[in-house]
N, C-alpha and C positions, 0 to 999 in steps of 0.2 A: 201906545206904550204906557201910558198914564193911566188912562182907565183899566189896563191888566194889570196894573202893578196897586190900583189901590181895588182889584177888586181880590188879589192874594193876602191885602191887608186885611178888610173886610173879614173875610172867609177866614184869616186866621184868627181875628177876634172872636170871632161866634164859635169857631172848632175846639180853642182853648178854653172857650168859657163853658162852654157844652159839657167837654170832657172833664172841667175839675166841677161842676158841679155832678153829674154822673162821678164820679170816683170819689166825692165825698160823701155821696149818699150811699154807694155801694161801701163805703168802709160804715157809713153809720147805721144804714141796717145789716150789715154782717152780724157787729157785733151788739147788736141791740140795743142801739143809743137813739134811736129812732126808733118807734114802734105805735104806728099811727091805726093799724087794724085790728084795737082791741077795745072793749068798755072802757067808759070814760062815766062809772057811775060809782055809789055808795063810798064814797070820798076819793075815787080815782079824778076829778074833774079834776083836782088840784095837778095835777098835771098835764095839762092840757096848754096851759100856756110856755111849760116851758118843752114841750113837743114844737111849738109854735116859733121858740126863741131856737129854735137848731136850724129851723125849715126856713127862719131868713137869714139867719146865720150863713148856712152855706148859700145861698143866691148872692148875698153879698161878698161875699169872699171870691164865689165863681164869675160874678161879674167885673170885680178887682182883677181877679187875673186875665180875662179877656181882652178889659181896656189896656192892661198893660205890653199883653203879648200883640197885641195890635199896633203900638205904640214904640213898640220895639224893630215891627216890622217896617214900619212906617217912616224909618231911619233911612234906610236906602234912597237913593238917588230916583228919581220920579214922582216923589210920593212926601212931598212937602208939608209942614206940622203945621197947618193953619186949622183957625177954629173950625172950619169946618168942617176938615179933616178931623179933627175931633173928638166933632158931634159925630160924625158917621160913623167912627169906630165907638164910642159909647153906646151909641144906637144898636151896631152889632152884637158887643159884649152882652146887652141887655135881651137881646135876643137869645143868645147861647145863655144864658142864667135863667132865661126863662124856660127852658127845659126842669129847670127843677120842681115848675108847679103839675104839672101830668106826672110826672114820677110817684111826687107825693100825693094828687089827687087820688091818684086809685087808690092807693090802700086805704085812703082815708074814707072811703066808702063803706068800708067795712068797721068804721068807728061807731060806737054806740052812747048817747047821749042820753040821759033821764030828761031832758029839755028836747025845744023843737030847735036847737042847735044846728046847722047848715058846717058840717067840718069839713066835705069836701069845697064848697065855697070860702070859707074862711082861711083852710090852707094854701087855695089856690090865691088867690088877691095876698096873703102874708108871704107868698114867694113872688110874685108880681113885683110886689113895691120893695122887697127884698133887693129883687134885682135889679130894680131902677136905681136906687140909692146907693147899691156897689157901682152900678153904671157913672153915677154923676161923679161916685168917690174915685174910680177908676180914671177919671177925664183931666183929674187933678194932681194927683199922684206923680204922672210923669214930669222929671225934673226937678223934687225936689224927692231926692236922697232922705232927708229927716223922718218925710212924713210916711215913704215907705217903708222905712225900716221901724216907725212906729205899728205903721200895721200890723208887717211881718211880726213882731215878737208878739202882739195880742193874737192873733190868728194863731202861730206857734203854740202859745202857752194855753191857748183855750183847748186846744185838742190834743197838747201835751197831759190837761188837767183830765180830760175828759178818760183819754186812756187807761190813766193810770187809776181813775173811780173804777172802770171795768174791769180791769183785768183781774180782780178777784172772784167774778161771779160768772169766768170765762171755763171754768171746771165741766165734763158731764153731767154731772148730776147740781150743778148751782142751776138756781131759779135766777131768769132773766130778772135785770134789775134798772132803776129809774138813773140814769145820769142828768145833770141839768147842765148847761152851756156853763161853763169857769166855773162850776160850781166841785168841790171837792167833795165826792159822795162817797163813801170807804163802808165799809159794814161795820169796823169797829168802830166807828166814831156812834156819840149818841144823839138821838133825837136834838136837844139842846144844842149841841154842838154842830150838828150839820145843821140846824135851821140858822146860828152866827156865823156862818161859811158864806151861805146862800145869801145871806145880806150882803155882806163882805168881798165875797168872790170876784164879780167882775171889776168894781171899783176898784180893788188890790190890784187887781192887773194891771188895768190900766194905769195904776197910779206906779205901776215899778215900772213898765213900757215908756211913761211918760220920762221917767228920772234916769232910767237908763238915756234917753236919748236926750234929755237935757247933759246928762255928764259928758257924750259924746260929740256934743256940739259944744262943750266949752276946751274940750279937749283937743278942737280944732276941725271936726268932722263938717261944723257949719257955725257962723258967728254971727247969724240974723235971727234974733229975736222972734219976729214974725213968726218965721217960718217952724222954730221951734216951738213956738206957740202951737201954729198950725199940724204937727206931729201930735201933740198932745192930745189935740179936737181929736183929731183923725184915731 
C-alpha cells in the first residue's frame, strides 16, 4: 500500500512539473517570448542571455510546482513527510523540469552564432541546473506559507510583466519583438529608458514581493523573523 501510494506521489511530481514547464513554453513560444531558432549575430548576441534567463526561469518555476504538487500529494495517509520522502519527490519534480531542456534544445539548433558558440549545449545544461535549483527550492517551500507566497507574487509579476511587453507587437502585421524576464519592454518607451528598466526590473520585484510579504507577516500572516527573512531569499 505504501509503495502505491508514494509511487502516485512520485508520478505526480514529475507529471505536474512536466506539464507546467511544457505549458510555459508553449505560452512563451506562442507568443514570441522565446525565440531560440534564429541569428544571434551583428549585435543580436546581446540577447542571447536573456533567451537564457526565460529557459531557466521556467525549469525553475516547473520544478517549483512539482515539488509542491508532490508534496501536497504526499499529505495522505501512507505516504509520511520524511526527508526522504523529500528527496524522492524533488528528485521527481527535477525530472519533469527537465523536459524543458529537449524542448528547448531543438530549436536551438537552428541558433546561429558568429562564434564557435555550442547553444544547443548551453541551453541544455541552463535548463538542467534550472531545474535542479527549482528542485532544491521546491523541497523547501513546503510549510512555510511566507516563502511560497514570496515566490508566487515574483513568478506572477515576472509573466504579468512579461505579457503585457507583448501584447503590443501581438498585431498581424507587428514584427516579433525581444521581451527579457521582469523586464518592462514597451515600444514606446526609449532606448534610455528601457535600458533603466532592465537594470531595475527584477530587483523591483523582488524588492515589492519581499515588502509585500514582510507587511503580511507583521500583519499576522507569520511573526518569525526567519522565515520572513527566508521569503525574501526565496
Amino acid at each position: 500500500m505504501a509503495l502505491r501510494t508514494w509511487g502516485r506521489v512520485l508520478v505526480t511530481a514529475l507529471g505536474v512539473a512536466a506539464v507546467a514547464g511544457a505549458g510555459q513554453l508553449g505560452v512563451a513560444y506562442g507568443l514570441g517570448i522565446l525565440r531560440l531558432a534564429r541569428p544571434f549575430v551583428d549585435g543580436a548576441e546581446r540577447l542571447w542571455p536573456g533567451q537564457l534567463a526565460w529557459v531557466a526561469f521556467i525549469a525553475i518555476v516547473s520544478a517549483v510546482a512539482g515539488g509542491l504538487a508532490g508534496d501536497r500529494a504526499a499529505s495522505s495517509p501512507g505516504a509520511p513527510r520524511t526527508a526522504g520522502g523529500r528527496a524522492a519527490i524533488a528528485v521527481a519534480a527535477w525530472l519533469g523540469a527537465a523536459l524543458v531542456a529537449p524542448l528547448c534544445m531543438h530549436p536551438a539548433r537552428a541558433a546561429e552564432f558568429a562564434t564557435a558558440a555550442d547553444p544547443v549545449l548551453t541551453v541544455g545544461l541552463t535548463a538542467g541546473l534550472g531545474a535542479l535549483a527549482g528542485a532544491l527550492a521546491g523541497a523547501l517551500v513546503p510549510g512555510h506559507r511566507a516563502v511560497l507566497a514570496s515566490m508566487a507574487a515574483v513568478v506572477g509579476g515576472a509573466w504579468a510583466v512579461a505579457l503585457v511587453s507583448i501584447a503590443p507587437s501581438l498585431g498581424p502585421r507587428d514584427a516579433p519583438r525581444t521581451v527579457r524576464l521582469a523586464v518592462l519592454d514597451l515600444p514606446a518607451l526609449s532606448p534610455g529608458t528601457s535600458g533603466t528598466l532592465a537594470l531595475i526590473g527584477i530587483p523591483a520585484l523582488a524588492l515589492l514581493a519581499g515588502a509585500a510579504v514582510a507587511a503580511w507577516g507583521r500583519a499576522g500572516g507569520t511573526r518569525q523573523p526567519p522565515t520572513v527573512a527566508a521569503a525574501g531569499a526565496a
